[in-house]
C-alpha positions in Angstrom: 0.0 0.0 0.0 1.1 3.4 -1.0 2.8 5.6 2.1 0.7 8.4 1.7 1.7 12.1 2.6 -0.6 15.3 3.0 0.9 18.4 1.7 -0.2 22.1 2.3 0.4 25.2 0.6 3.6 27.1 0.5 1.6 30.4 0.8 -0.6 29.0 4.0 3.0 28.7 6.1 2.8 31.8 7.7 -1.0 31.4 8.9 -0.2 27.6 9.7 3.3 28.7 12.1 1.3 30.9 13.6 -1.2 28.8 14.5 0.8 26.3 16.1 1.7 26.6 19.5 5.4 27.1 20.8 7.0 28.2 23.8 6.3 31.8 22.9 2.7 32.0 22.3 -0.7 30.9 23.1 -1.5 29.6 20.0 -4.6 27.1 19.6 -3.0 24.1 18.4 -0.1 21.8 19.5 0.6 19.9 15.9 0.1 20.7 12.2 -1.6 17.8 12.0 -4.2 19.7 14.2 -4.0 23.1 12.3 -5.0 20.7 9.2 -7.6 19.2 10.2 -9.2 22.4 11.9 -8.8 24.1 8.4 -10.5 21.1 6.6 -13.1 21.3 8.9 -13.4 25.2 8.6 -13.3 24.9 4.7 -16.0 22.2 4.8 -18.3 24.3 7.1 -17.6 27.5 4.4 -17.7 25.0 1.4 -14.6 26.4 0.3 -12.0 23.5 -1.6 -9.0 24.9 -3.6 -6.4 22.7 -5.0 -2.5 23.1 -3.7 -0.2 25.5 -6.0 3.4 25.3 -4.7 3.7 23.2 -1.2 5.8 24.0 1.0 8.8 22.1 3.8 8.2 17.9 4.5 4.7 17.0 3.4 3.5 15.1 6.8 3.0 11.2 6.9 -0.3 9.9 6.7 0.1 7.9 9.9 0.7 11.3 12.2 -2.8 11.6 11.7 -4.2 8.3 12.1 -2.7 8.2 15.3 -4.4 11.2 16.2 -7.6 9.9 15.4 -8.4 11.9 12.4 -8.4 9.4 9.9 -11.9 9.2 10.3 -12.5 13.0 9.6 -10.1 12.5 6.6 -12.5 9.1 5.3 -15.7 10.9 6.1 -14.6 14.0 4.5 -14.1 12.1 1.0 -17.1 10.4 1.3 -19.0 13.3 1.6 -17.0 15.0 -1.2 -17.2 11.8 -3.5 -20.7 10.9 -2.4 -19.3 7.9 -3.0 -18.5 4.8 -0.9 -15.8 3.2 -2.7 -13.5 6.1 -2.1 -13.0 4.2 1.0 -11.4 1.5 -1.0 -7.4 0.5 -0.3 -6.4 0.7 -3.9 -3.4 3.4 -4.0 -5.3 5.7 -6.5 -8.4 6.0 -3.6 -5.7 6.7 -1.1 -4.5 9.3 -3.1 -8.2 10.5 -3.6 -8.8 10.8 -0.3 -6.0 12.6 0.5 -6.0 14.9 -2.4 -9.7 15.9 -0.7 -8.3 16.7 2.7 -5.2 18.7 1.2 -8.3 21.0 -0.9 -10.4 21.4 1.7 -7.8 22.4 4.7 -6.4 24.4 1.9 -9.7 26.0 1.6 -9.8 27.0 5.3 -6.8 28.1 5.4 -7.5 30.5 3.4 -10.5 31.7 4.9 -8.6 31.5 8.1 -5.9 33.4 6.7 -8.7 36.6 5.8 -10.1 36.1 9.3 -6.6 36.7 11.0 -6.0 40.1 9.1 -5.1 42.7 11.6 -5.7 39.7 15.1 -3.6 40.2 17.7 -4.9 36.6 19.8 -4.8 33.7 17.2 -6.5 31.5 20.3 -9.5 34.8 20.9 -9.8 34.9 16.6 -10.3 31.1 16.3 -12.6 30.8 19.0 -14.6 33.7 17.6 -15.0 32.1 14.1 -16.4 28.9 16.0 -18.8 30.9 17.9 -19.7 32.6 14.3 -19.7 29.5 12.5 -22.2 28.0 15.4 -24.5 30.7 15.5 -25.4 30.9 11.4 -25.7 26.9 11.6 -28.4 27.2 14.1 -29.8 29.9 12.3 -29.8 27.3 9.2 -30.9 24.6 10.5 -33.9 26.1 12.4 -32.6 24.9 15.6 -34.0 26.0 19.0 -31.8 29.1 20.1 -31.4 29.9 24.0 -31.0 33.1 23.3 -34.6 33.5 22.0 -35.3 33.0 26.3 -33.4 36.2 27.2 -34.9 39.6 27.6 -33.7 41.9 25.3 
C-alpha cells in the first residue's frame, strides 16, 4: 500500500506557524496535523476546496494523523465529497483520492482562516470567535431552537 503524505500550501505557512503553539505564544494548536484538520473542517463548514499550488517544507505522513484519530475525519470527509462509498477503498489511487480531498479542503480553510486573521492580535480569541460565528449561522440554518430567544432583550 502506497505511504501516503498530505501536503499544504507554500503560501498558507505563515498562517499555519502561527497557529501552532510554541513556547512563545498561546496559540490554539499543538501539531500541524491539528491546524490541518481544523482548516479542513473550517473549509467544509464554508464549502470552500481549492487545490495546492506550490507546497511547502516535509509533506506530513499519513500515519501522524491516524494516530491522532483523524483518519476518520479524513475518510468521512471524502465520502461526503465523493458521495461515494468506494472512495473508501485500499487501492493506492483511492488513497490518493482521499488525500487529495483533505489537502483541498484544509487548503480551503486556510485560506479563509488566513482573511479572518488580518489585523488579530490573539490567534487562540480569533479562532474561537469564528467557531462561535460559525455555530451561530448553523443554528440559524438549521432552524434549531436558540437559547437566546429565552433572554430579555
Amino acid at each position: 500500500m502506497l505511504e501516503r503524505r498530505i501536503r499544504y500550501a507554500k503560501d498558507k505557512g505563515d498562517v499555519i506557524k502561527r497557529l501552532v503553539a510554541n513556547e512563545d505564544t498561546t496559540s490554539p494548536f499543538k501539531l500541524i496535523a491539528d491546524v490541518l484538520v481544523f482548516a479542513a473542517a473550517f473549509g467544509l463548514a464554508r464549502n470552500k476546496r481549492t487545490t495546492l499550488g506550490e507546497t511547502l517544507g516535509e509533506p506530513i505522513r499519513q500515519e501522524i494523523f491516524d494516530r491522532q484519530g483523524y483518519d476518520t475525519f479524513i475518510n468521512l470527509l471524502a465520502v461526503h465529497a465523493e458521495n461515494d462509498p468506494t472512495v473508501l477503498s485500499d487501492a493506492d489511487e483511492k488513497v490518493e483520492r482521499r488525500a487529495r480531498i483533505f489537502e483541498e479542503y484544509a487548503n480551503g480553510g486556510l485560506e479563509q482562516i488566513q482573511e479572518e486573521l488580518k489585523g488579530a492580535v490573539d490567534s487562540l480569541e480569533s479562532i474561537l470567535l469564528m467557531i462561535s460565528a460559525q455555530r451561530k449561522s448553523e443554528i440559524k440554518e438549521v432552524g434549531a431552537f436558540d437559547l437566546a430567544k429565552l433572554v430579555n432583550e
